[in-house]
Backbone as a chain_set.jsonl record, in Angstrom:
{"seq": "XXXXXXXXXXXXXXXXXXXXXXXXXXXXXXXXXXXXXXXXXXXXXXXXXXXXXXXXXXXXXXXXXXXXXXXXXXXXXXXXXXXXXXXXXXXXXXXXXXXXXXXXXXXXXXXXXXXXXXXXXXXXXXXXXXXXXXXXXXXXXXXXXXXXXXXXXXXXXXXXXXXXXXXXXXXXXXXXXXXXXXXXXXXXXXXXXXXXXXXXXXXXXXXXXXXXX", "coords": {"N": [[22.592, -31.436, -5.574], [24.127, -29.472, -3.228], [23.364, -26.829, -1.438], [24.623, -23.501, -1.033], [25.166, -21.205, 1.903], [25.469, -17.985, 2.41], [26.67, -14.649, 3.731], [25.956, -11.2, 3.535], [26.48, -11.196, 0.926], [28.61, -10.805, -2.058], [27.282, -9.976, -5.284], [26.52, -11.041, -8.735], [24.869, -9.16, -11.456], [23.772, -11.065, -12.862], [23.056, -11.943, -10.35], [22.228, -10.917, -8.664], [19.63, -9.994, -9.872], [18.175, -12.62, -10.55], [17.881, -12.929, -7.025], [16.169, -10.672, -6.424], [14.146, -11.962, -7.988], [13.097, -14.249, -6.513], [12.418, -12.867, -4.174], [10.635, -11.674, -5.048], [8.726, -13.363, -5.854], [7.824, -14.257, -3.327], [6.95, -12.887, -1.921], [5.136, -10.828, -3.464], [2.698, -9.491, -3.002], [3.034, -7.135, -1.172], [4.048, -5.576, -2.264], [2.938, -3.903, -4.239], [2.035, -0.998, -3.942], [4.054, -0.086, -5.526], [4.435, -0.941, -8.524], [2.166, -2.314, -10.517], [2.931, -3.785, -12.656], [4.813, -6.538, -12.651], [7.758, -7.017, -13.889], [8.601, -4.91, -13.696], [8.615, -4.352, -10.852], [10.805, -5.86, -9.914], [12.813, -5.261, -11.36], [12.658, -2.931, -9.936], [13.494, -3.841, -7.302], [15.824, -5.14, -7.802], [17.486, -3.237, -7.917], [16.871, -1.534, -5.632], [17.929, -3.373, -3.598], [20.473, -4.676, -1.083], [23.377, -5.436, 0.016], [24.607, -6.191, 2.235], [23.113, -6.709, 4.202], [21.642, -8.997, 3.443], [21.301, -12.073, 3.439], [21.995, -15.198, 2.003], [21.126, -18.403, -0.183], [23.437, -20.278, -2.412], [22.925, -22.444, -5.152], [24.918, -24.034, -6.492], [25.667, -21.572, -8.757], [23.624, -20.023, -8.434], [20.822, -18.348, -7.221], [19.083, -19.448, -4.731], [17.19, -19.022, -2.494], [16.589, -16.172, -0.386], [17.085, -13.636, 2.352], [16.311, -10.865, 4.387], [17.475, -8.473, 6.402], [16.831, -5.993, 9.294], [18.742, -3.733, 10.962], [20.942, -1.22, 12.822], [20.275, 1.234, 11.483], [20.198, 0.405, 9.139], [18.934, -1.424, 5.902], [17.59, -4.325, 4.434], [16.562, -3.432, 1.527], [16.648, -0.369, -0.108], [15.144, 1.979, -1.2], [15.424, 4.167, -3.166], [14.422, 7.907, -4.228], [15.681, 8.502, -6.851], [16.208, 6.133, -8.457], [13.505, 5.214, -8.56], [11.743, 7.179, -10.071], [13.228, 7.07, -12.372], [12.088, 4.457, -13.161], [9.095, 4.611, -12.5], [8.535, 7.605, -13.166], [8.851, 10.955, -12.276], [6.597, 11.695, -10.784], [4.791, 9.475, -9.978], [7.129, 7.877, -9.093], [7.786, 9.415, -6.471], [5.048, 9.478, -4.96], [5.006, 6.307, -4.919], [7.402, 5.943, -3.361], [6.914, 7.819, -0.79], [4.461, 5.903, 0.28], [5.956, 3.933, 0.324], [7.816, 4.16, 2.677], [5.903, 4.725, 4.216], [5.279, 2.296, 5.005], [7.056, 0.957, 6.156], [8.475, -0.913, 8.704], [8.609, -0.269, 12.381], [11.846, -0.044, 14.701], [13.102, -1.674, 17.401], [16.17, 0.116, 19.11], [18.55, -2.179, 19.628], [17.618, -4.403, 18.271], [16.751, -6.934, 15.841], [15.67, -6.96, 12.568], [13.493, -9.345, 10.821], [13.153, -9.112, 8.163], [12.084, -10.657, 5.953], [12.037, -14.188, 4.657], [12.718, -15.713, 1.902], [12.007, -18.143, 0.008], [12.959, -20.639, -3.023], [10.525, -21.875, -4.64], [10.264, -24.487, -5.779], [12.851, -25.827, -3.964], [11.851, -26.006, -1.427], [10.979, -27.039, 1.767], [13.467, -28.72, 2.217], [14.976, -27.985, 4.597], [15.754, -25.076, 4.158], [14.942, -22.749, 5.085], [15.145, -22.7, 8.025], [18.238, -22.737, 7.681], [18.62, -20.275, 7.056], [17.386, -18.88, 9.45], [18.702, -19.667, 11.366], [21.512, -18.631, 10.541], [20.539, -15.941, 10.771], [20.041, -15.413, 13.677], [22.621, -16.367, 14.158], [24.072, -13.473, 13.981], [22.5, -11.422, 14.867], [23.886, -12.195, 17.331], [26.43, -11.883, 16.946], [26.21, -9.582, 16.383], [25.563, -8.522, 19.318], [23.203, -7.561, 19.456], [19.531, -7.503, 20.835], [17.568, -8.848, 20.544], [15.558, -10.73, 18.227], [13.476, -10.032, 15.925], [10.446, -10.558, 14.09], [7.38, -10.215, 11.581], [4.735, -12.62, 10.672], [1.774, -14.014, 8.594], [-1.163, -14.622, 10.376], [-2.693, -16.952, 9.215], [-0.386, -18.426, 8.4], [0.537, -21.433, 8.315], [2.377, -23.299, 8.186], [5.058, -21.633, 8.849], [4.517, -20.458, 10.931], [4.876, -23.045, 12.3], [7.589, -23.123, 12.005], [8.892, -21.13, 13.031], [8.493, -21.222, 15.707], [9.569, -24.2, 16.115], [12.288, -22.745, 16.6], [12.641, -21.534, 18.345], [11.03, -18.829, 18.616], [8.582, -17.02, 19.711], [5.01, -16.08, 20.419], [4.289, -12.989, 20.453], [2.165, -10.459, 20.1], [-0.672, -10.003, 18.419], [-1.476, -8.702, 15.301], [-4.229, -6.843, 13.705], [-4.773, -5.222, 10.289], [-5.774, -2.601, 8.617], [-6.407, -1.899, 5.882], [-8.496, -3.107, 3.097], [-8.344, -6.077, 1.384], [-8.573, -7.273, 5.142], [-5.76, -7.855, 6.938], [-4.419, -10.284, 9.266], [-1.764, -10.835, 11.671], [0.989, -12.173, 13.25], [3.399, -10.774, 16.014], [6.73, -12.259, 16.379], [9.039, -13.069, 18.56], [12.329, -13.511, 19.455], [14.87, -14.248, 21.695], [18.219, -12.762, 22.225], [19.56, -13.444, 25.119], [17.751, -14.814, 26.985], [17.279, -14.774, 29.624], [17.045, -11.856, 30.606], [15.798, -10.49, 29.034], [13.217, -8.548, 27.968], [9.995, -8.281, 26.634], [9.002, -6.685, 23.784], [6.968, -3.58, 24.203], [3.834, -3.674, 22.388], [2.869, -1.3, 21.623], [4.698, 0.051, 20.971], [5.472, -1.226, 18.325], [4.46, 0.291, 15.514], [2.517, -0.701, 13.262], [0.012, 0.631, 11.142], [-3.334, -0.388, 12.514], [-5.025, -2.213, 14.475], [-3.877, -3.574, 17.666], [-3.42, -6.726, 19.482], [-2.585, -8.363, 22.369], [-0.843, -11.332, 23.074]], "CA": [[23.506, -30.336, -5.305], [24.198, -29.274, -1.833], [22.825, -25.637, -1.446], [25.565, -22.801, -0.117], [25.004, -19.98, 2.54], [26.634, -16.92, 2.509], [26.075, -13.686, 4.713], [26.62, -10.405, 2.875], [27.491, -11.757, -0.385], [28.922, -10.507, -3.503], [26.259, -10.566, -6.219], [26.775, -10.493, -9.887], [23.954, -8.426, -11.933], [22.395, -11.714, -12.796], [22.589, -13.1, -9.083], [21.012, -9.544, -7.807], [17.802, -10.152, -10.143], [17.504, -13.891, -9.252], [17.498, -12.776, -5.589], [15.129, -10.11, -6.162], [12.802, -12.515, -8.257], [12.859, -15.021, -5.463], [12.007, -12.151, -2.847], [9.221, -10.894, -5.399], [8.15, -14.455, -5.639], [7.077, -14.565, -2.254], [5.887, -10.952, -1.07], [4.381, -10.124, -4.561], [1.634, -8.387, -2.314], [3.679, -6.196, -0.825], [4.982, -4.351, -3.427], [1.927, -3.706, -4.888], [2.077, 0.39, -4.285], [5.274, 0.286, -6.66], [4.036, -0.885, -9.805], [1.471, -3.702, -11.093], [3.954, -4.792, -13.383], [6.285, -7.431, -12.11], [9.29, -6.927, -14.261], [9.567, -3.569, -13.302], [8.812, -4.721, -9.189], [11.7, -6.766, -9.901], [13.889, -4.197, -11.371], [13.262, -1.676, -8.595], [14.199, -4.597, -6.145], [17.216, -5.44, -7.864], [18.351, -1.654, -7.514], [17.359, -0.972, -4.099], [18.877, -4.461, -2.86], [21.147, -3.974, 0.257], [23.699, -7.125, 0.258], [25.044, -5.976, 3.686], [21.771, -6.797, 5.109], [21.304, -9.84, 2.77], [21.731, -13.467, 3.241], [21.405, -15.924, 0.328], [21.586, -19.761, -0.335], [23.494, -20.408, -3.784], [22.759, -24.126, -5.273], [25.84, -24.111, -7.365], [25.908, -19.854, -8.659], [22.334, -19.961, -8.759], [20.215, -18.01, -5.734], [17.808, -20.461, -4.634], [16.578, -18.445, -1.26], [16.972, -15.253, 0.328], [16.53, -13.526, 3.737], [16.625, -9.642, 4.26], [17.632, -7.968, 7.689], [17.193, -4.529, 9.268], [19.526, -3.136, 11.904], [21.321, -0.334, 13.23], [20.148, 1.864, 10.087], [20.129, 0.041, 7.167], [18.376, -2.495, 5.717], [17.824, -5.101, 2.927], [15.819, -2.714, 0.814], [16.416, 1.028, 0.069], [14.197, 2.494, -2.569], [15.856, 5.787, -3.558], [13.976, 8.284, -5.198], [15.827, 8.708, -8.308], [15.289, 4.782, -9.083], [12.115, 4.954, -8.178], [11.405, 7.893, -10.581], [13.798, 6.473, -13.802], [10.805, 3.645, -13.842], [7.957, 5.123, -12.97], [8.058, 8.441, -13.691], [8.781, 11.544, -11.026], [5.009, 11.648, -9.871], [4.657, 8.212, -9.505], [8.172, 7.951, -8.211], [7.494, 10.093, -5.385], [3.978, 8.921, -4.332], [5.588, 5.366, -4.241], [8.383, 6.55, -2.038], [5.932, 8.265, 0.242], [3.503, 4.736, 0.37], [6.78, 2.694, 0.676], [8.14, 4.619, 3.093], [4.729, 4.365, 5.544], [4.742, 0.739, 5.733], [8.529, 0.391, 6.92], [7.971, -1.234, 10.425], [9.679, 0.388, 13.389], [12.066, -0.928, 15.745], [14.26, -0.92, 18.795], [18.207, 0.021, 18.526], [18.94, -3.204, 20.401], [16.606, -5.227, 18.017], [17.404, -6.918, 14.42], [14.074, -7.003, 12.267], [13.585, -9.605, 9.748], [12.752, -8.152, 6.55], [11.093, -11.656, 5.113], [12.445, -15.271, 4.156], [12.101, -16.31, 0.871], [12.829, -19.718, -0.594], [12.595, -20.287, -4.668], [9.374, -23.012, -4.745], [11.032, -25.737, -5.879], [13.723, -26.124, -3.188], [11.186, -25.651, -0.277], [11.069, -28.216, 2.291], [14.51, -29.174, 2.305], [15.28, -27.111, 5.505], [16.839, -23.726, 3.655], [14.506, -21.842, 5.91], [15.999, -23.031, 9.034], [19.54, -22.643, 7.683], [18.54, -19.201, 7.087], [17.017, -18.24, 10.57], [19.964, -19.869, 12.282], [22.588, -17.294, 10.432], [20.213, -14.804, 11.215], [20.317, -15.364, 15.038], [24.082, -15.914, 14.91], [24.441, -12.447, 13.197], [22.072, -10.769, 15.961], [24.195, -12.717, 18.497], [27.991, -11.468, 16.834], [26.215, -8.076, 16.717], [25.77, -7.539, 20.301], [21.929, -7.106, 19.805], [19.099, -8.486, 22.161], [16.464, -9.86, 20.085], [15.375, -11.163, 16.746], [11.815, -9.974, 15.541], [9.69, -11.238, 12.443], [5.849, -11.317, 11.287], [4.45, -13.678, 9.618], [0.834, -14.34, 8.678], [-2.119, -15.885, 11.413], [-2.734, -18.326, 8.695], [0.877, -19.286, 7.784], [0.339, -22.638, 9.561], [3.7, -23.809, 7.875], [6.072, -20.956, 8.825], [3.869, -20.486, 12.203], [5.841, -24.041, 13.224], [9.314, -23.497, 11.929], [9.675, -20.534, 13.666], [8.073, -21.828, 17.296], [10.486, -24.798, 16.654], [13.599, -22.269, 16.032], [12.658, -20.667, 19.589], [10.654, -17.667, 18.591], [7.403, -16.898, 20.359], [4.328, -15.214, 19.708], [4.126, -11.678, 21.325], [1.48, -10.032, 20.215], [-1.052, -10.108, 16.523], [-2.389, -7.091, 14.711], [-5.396, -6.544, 12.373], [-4.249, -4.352, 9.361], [-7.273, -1.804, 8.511], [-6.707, -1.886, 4.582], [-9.193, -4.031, 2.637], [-8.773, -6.543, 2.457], [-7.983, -7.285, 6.607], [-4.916, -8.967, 7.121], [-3.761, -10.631, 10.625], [-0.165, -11.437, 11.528], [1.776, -12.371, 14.463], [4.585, -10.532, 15.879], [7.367, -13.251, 16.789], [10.415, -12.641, 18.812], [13.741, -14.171, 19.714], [15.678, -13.339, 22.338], [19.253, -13.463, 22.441], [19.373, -13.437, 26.392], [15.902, -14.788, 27.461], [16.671, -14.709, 31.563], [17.492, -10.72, 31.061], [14.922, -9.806, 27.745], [11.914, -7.902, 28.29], [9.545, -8.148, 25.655], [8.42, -5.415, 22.863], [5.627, -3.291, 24.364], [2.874, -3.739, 21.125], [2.536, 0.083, 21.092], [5.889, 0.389, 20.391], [5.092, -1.67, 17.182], [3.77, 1.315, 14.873], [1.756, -0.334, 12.538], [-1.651, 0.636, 11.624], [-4.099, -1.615, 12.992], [-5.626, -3.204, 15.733], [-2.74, -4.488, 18.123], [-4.085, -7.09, 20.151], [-1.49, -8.803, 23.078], [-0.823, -12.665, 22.82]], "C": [[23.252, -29.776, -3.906], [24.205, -27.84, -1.825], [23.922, -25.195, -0.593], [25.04, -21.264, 0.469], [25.958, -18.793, 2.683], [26.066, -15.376, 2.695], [26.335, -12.326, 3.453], [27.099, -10.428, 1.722], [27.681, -10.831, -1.593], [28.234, -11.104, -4.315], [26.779, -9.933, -7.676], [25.255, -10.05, -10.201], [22.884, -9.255, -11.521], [22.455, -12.119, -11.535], [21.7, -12.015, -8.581], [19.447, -9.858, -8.679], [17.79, -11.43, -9.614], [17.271, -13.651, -7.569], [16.152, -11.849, -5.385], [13.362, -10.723, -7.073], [12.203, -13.221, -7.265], [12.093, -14.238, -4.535], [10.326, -11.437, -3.284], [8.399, -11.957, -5.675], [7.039, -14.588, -4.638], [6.41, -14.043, -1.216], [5.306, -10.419, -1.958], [3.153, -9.088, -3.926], [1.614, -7.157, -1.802], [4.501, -5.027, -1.367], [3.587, -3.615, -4.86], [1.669, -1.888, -5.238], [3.379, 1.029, -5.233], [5.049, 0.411, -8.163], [3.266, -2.164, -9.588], [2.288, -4.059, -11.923], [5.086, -5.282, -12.788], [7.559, -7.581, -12.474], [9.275, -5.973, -13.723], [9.436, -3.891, -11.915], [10.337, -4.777, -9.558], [13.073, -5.968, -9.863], [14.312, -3.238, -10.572], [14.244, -2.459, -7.333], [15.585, -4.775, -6.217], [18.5, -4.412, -7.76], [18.516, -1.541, -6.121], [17.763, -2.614, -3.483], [20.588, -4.536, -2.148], [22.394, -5.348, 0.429], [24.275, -7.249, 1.526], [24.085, -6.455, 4.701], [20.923, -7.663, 4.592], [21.88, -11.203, 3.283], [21.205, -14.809, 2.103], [21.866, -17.085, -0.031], [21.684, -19.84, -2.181], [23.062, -22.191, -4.032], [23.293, -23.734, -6.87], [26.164, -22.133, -7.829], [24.413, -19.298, -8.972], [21.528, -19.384, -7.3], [19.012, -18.986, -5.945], [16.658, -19.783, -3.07], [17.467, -16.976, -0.575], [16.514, -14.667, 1.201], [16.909, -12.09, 4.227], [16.772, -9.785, 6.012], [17.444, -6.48, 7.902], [18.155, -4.601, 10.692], [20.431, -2.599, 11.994], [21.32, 0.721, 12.003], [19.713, 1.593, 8.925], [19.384, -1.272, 7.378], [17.857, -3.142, 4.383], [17.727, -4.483, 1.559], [15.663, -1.119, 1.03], [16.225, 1.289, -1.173], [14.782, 4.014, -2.656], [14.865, 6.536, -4.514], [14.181, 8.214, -6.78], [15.937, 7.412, -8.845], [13.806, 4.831, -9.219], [11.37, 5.732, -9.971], [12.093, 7.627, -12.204], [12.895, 5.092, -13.745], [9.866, 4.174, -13.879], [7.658, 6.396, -13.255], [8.126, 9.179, -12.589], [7.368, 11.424, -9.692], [4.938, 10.363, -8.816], [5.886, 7.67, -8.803], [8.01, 8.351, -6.507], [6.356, 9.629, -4.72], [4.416, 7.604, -3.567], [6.564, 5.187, -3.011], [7.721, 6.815, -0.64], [5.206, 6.766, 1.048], [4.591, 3.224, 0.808], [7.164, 2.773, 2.251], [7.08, 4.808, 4.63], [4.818, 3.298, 6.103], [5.907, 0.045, 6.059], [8.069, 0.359, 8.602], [9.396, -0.471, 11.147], [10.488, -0.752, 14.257], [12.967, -0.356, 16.762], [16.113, -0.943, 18.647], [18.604, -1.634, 18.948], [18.319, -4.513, 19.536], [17.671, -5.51, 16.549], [16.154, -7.532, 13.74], [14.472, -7.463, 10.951], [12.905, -8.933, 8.686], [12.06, -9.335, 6.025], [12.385, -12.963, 4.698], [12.167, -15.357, 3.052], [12.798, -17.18, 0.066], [12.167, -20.155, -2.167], [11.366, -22.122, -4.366], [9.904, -24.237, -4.803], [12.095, -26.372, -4.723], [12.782, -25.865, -1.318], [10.848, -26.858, -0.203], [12.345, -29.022, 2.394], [15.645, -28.453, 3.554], [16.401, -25.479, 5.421], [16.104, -22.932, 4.766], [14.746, -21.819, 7.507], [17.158, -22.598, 9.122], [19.569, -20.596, 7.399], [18.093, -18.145, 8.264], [18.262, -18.221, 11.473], [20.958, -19.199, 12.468], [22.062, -16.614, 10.59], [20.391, -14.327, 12.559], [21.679, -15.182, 15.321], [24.583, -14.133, 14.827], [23.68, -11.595, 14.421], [23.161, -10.913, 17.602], [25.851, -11.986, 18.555], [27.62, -10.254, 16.793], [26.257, -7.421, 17.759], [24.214, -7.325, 20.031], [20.956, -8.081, 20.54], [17.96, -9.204, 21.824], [16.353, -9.728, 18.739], [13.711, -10.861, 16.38], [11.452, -9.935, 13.901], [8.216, -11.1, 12.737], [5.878, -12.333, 10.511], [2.443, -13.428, 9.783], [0.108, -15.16, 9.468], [-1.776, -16.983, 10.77], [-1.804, -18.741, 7.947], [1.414, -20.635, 8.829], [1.943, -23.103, 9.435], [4.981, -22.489, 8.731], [6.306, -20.406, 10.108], [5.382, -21.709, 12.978], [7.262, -24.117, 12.917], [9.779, -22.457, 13.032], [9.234, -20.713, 15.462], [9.249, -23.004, 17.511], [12.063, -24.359, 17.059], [13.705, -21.25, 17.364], [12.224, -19.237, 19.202], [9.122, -17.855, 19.547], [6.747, -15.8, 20.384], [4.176, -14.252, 21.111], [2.612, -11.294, 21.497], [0.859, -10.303, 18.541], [-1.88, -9.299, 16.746], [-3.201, -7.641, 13.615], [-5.004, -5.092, 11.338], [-5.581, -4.097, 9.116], [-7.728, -1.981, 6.942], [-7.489, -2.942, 4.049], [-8.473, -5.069, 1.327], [-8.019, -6.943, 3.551], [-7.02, -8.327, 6.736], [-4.732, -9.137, 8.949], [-2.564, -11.082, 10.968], [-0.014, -11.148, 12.63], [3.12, -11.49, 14.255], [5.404, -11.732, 16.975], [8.697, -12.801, 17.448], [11.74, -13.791, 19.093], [14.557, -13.618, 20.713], [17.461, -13.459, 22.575], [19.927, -13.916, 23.943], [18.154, -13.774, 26.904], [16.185, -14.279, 28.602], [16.861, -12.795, 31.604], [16.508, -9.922, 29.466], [13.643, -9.385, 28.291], [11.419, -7.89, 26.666], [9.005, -6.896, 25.316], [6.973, -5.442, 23.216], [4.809, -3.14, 22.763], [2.735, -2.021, 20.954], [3.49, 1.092, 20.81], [6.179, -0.424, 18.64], [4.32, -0.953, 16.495], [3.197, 0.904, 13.283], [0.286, -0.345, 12.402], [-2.682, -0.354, 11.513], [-4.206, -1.835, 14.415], [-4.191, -4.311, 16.518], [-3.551, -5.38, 19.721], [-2.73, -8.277, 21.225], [-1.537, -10.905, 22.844], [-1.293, -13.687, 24.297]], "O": [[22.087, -29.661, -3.525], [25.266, -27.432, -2.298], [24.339, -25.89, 0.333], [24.621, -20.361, -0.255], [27.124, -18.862, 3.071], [25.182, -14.924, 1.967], [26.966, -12.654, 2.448], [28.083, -9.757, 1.411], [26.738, -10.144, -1.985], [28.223, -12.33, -4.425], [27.264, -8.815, -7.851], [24.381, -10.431, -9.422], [21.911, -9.099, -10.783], [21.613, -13.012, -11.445], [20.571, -12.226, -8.138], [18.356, -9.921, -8.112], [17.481, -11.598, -8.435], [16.403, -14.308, -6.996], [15.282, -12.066, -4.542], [12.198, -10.334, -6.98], [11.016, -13.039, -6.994], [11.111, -14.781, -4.029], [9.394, -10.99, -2.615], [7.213, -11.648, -5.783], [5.856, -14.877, -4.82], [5.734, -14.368, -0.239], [4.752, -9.375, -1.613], [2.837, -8.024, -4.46], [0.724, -6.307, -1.832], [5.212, -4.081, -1.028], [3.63, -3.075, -5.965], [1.272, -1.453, -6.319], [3.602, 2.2, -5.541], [5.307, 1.374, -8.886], [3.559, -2.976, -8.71], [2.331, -5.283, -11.791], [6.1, -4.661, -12.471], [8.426, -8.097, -11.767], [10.201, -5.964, -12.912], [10.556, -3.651, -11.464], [11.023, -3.757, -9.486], [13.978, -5.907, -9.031], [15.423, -2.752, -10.358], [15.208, -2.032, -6.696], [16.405, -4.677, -5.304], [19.716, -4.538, -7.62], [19.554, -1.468, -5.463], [17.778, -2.42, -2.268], [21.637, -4.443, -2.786], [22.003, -6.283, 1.128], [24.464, -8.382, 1.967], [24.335, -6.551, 5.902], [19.723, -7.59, 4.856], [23.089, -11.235, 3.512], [20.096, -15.069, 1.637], [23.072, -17.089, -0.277], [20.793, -19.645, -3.008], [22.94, -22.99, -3.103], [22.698, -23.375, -7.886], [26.924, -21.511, -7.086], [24.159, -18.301, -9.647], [21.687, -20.071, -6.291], [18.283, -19.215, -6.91], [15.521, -20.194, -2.835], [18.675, -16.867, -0.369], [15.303, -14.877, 1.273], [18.095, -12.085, 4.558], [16.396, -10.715, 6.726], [17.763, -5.69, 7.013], [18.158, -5.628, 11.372], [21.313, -3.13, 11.32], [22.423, 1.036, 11.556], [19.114, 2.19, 8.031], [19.21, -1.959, 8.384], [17.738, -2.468, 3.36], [18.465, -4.775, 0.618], [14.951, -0.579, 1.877], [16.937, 0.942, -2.115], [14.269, 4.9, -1.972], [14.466, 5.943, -5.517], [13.356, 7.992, -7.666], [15.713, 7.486, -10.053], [13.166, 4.369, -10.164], [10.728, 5.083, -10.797], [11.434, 8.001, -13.174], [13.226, 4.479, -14.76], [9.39, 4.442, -14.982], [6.502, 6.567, -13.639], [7.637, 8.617, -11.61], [7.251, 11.212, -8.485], [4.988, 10.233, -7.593], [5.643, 6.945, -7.838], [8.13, 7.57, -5.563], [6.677, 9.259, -3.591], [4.383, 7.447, -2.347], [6.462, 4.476, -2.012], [7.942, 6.178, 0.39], [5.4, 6.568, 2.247], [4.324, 2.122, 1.286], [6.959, 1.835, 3.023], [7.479, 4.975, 5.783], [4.587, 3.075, 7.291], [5.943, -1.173, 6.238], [7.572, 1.185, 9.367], [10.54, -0.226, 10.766], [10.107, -1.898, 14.497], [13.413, 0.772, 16.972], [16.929, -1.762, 18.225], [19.114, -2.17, 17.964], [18.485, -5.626, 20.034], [18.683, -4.918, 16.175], [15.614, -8.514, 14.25], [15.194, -6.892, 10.133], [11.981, -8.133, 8.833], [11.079, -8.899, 5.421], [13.543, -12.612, 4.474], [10.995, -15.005, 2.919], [13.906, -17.029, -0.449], [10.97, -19.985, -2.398], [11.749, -23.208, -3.929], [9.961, -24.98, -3.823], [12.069, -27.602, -4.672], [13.366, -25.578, -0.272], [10.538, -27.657, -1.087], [12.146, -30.192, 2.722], [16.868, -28.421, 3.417], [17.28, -25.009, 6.143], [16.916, -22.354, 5.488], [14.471, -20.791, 8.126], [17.539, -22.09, 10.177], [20.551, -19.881, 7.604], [18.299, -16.933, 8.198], [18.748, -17.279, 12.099], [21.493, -18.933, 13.544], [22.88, -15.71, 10.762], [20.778, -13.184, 12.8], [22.148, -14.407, 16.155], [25.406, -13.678, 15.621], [24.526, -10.965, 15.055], [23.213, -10.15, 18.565], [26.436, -11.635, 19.58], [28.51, -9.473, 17.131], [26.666, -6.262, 17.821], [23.952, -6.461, 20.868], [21.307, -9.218, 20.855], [17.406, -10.019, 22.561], [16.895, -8.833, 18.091], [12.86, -11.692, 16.698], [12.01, -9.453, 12.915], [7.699, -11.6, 13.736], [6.785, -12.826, 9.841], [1.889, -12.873, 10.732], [0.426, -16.349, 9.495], [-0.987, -17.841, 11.168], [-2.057, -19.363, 6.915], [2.284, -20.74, 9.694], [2.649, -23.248, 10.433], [5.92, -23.117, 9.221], [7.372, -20.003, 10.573], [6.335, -21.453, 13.713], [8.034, -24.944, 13.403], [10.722, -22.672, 13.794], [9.933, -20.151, 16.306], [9.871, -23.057, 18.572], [12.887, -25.1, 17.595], [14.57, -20.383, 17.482], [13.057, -18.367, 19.453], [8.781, -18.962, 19.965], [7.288, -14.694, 20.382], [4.02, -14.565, 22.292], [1.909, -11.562, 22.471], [1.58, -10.682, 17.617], [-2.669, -9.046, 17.656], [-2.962, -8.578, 12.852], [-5.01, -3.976, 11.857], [-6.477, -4.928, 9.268], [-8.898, -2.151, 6.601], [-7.168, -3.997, 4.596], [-8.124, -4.482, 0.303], [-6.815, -7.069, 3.327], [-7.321, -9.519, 6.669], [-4.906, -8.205, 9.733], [-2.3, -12.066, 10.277], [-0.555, -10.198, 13.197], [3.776, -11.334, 13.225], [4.936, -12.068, 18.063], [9.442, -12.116, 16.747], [11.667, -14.959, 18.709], [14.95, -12.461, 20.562], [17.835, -14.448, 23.205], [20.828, -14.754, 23.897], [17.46, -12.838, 27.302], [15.513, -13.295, 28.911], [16.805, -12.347, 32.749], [16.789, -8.792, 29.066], [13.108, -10.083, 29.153], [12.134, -7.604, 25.706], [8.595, -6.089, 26.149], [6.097, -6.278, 22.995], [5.368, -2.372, 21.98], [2.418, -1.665, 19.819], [3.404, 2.292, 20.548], [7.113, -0.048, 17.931], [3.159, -1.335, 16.637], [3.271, 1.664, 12.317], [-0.522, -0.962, 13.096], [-2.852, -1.057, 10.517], [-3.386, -1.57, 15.294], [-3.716, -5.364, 16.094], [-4.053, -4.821, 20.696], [-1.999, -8.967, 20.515], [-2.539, -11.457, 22.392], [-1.319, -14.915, 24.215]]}, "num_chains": 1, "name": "protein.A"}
């Protein structure tokens, strides 16, 4: 079956949880100040899921990969309080909010900040993650904005070379303080190289050790 892309898409209930299992598939770490239980991750995801700021490969009506975006405001993922608080509970609602709400990366108006790739296990290696960077760039490029920025993990040796072959290049990599220490590259794109100036690192606000490339 020949996998289909589609920007912005119209999701039925069940295509919004398959997208947000896929996405909790492959950031499960990151959602960790929401809840330890993974159905309910899942459920918050499938609430705050943004499809304006979504892109998503079907294989037949089935999500097999998805690819969040931020820019000019919005972005893949908005956690509202009163979701937050009809699972876990006002307290815990609110704390999460607060803890979610820290570790949203900053960026520049002119910029379009991936939010994360994520491809369902099985269908990886068949170049969805390519076909997914590519509409991301065109979408920076029909917006009128001037670069494309993503982390990724030091030791994501695999995801390291798709996006070096896809014309990104490493800026700068931070040391995260929380235990335990993560390292990650920031990667850019430019949609103009001969007229792009790259993102000063201390305009990158998160906490940690920002060290230049």
């Amino acid at each position: 079956m020949i996998p289909t892309l589609h920007i912005n898409p119209v999701l039925s209930e069940r295509q919004r949880r398959q997208a947000a299992l896929v996405y909790y598939q492959s950031f499960a770490g990151n959602f960790a100040p929401l809840s330890r239980s993974p159905r309910q991750v899942v459920r918050l995801l499938c609430r705050a899921l943004n499809p304006e700021r979504t892109v998503v490969v079907f294989a037949g009506d089935r999500v097999v990969a998805v690819a969040g975006m931020r820019f000019r405001g919005q972005q893949m993922l908005h956690f509202r309080l009163s979701h937050l608080a009809r699972h876990l509970g006002w307290w815990q609602g609110l704390l999460s909010q607060t803890t979610t709400g820290y570790l949203l990366r900053s960026q520049e108006p002119d910029e379009l900040l991936v939010d994360g790739l994520a491809v369902r296990e099985s269908w990886r290696g068949r170049g969805i993650g390519k076909r997914l960077l590519t509409a991301i760039k065109e979408i920076a490029c029909s917006e009128g904005l001037s670069v494309v920025r993503l982390e990724v993990e030091a030791d994501n040796s695999a995801a390291l070379g798709l996006y070096r072959k896809m014309g990104f290049r490493e800026v700068f990599f931070w040391e995260q303080d929380p235990l335990p220490p993560e390292e990650k590259i920031s990667m850019e794109w430019p949609v103009h190289p001969e007229t792009y100036r790259e993102l000063s690192p201390e305009k990158n606000r998160f906490p940690g050790r920002i060290h230049r490339r």
